[in-house]
GUDREN-86293 format. One line per 5 residues: for each residue x, y, z of C-alpha. Coordinates in nm, 3 decimals. Example, Ala and Ser with C-alpha at 12.3 -4.5 7.8 and 13.67 -1.06 7.14 Angstrom:
GUDREN-86293
1.230/-0.450/0.780 ~ 1.367/-0.106/0.714
***
This chain:
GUDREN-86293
0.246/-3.046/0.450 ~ 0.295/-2.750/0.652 ~ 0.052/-2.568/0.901 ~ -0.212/-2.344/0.742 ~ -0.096/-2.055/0.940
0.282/-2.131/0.926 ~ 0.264/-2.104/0.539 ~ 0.008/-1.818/0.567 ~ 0.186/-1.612/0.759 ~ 0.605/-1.659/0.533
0.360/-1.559/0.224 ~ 0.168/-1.284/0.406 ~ 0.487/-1.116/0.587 ~ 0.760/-1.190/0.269 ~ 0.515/-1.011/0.024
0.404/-0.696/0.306 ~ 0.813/-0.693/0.416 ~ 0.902/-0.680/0.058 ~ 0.687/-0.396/-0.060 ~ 0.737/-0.176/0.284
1.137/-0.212/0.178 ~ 1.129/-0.137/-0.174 ~ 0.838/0.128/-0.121 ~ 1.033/0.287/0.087 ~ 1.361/0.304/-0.075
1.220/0.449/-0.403 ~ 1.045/0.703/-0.108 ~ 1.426/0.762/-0.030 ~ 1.556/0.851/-0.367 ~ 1.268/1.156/-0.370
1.360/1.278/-0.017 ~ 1.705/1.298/-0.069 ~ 1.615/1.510/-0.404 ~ 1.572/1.290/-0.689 ~ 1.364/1.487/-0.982
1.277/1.404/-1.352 ~ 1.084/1.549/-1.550 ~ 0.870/1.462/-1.896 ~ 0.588/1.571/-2.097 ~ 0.355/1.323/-1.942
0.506/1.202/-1.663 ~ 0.676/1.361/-1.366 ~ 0.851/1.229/-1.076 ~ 0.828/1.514/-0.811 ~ 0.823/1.528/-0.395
0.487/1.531/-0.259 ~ 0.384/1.529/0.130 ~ 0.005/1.400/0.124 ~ -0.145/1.483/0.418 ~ -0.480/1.299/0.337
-0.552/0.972/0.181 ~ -0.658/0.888/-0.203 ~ -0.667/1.286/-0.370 ~ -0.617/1.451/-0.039 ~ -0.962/1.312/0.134
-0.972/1.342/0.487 ~ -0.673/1.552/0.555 ~ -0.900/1.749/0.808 ~ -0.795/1.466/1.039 ~ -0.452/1.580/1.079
-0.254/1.344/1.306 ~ -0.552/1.165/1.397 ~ -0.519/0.965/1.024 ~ -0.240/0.786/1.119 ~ -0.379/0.606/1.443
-0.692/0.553/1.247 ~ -0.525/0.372/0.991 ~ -0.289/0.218/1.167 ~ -0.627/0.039/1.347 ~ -0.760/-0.011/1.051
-0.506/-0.183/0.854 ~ -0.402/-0.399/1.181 ~ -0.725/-0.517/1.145 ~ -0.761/-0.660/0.832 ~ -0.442/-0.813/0.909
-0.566/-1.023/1.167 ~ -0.911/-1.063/0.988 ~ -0.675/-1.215/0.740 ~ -0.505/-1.443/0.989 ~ -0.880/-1.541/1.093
-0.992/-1.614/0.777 ~ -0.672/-1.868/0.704 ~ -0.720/-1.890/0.295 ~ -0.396/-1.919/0.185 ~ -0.515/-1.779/-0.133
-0.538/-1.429/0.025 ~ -0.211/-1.450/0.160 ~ -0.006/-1.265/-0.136 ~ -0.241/-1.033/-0.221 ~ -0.305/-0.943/0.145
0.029/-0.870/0.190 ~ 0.060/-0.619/-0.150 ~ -0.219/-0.401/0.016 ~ -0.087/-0.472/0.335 ~ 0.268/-0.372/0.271
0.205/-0.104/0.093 ~ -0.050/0.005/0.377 ~ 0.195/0.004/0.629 ~ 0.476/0.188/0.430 ~ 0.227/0.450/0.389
0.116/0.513/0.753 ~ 0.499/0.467/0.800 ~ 0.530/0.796/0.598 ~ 0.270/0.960/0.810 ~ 0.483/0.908/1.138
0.801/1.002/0.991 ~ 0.763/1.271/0.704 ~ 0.416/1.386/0.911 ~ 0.216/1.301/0.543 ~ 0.262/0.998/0.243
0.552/1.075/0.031 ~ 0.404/1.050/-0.296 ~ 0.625/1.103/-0.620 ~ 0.474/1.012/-0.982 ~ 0.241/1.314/-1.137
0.031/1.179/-1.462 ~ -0.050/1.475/-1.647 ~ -0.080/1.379/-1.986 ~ -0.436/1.521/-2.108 ~ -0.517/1.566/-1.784
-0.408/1.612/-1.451 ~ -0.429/1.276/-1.215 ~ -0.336/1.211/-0.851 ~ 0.030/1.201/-0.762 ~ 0.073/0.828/-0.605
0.350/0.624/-0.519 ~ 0.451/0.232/-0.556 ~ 0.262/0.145/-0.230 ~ -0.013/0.313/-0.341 ~ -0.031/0.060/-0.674
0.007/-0.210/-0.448 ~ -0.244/-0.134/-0.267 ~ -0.456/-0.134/-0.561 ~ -0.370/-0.475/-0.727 ~ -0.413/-0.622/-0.382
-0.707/-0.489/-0.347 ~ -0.817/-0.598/-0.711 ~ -0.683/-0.950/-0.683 ~ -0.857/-0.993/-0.357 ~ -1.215/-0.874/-0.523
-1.130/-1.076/-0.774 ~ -1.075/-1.376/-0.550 ~ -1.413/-1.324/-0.334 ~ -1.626/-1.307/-0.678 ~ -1.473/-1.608/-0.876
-1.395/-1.860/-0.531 ~ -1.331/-2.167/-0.786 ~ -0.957/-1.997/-0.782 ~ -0.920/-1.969/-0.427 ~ -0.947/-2.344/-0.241
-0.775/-2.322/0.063
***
């Protein structure tokens, strides 16, 4: 049986590696002008400058390097931790993490691109953002029923 960390780390950096790349591909198809339109659903260009509904753009460039300490953290709190149940959904939030502070450095805010405004008008968000949140879920659910997490 392979090491702990060995198997730990191809789950961790195949699941982060594969939503940073197919985040930011869909992120391309906006940028380079890609625009539909519907009566609930739009798929628009939008630089966020903050995080989750604009919080904390005060912060300007600062974000970026605070995030980028952030989430570099909980990726080696992950590596500390060694469950190998974590792995996958660690690297869903952590992918899409990273493809979002990506943005920041590049674009100079988070290219976000679907608008739900079907009754009412939500956040525009992206595919790393949804990540994000089902990692985030998954690993809640994880710490709060541990009989499905045993290594």
């Amino acid at each position: 049986m392979p090491n702990v960390t060995l198997r730990l780390s191809a789950i961790l950096l195949f699941s982060l590696f594969g939503v940073f790349i197919v985040d930011q591909n869909i992120k391309m198809l906006f940028v380079d002008g890609f625009r539909y339109y519907t009566e609930c659903i739009d798929l628009i260009l939008v630089y966020n400058k903050g995080v989750a509904f604009s919080m904390f753009a005060f912060l300007d460039e600062n974000l970026k390097y605070i995030q980028l300490i952030m989430v570099s953290a909980i990726l080696v709190y992950i590596y500390y931790l060694k469950k190998l149940c974590y792995a996958f959904p660690a690297g869903l939030m952590l992918g899409g993490a990273f493809s979002n502070i990506y943005d920041r450095f590049i674009h100079g805010g988070v290219v976000d691109m679907v608008y739900w405004h079907c009754g009412f008008d939500f956040a525009v968000f992206n595919f790393a953002d949804v990540m994000i949140d089902i990692g985030v879920l998954w690993l809640l659910f994880l710490n709060f029923k541990p009989k499905f997490c045993k290594s």
